[in-house]
N, C-alpha and C positions, 0 to 999 in steps of 0.2 A: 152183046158186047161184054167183056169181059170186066171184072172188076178193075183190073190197076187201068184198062183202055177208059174205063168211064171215067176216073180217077182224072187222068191225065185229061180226058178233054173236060169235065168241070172247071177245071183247074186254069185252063185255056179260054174258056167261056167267060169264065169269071175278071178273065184280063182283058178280055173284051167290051166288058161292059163297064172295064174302068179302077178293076178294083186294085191294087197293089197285094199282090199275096206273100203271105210270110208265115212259112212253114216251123213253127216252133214247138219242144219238145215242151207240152202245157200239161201233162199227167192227166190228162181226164179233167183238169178244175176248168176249162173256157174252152173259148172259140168261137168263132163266128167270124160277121160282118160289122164294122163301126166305122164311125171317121173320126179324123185326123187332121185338124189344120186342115179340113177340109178336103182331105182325100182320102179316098173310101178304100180302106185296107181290111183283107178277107183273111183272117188267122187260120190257121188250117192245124190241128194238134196233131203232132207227127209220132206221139203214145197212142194213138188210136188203130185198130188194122181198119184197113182199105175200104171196107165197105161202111164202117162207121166216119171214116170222111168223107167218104162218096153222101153219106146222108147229112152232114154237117155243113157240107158246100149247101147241097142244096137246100134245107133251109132257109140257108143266109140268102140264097138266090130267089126264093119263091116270092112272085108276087113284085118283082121286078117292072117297071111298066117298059124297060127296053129290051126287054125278052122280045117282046111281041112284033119289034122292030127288027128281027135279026133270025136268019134261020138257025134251028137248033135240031140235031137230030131227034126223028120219032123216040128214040126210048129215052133220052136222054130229058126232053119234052115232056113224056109222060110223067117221069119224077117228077121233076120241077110244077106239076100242075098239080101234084096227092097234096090235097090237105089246103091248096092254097087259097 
């Protein structure tokens, strides 16, 4: 799968499990995953290239326990499980 393809389904994934994403131009200082009044918004820094968002999603995503409940493709799985 290609970068901007994983890109876009983290991205989709992550709206899936709830989170509100909000793609802002943060210069490299944040990102991540936090809440909100109780709803879980996923910043996504859009100074970053592609593959260091692809790693910043996931991240935020690793360690999820509603991963486990929902299919996610093999390579996109694999990520999300480094490190977790």
């Amino acid at each position: 799968m290609r970068t901007l393809e994983l890109l876009d389904y983290l991205i989709e994934l992550a709206r899936r499990l709830g989170y509100e994403i909000r793609e802002e131009w943060l210069e490299g200082m944040a990102g991540g995953a936090c809440q909100i009044k109780g709803q879980k918004v996923l910043f996504v820094d859009q100074s970053l290239p592609p593959t260091d968002r692809v790693e910043q999603i996931a991240r935020a995503l690793r360690g999820s326990e509603e991963l486990a409940k929902i299919y996610v493709l093999p390579e996109a799985r694999a990520m999300l499980e480094e490190a977790a």
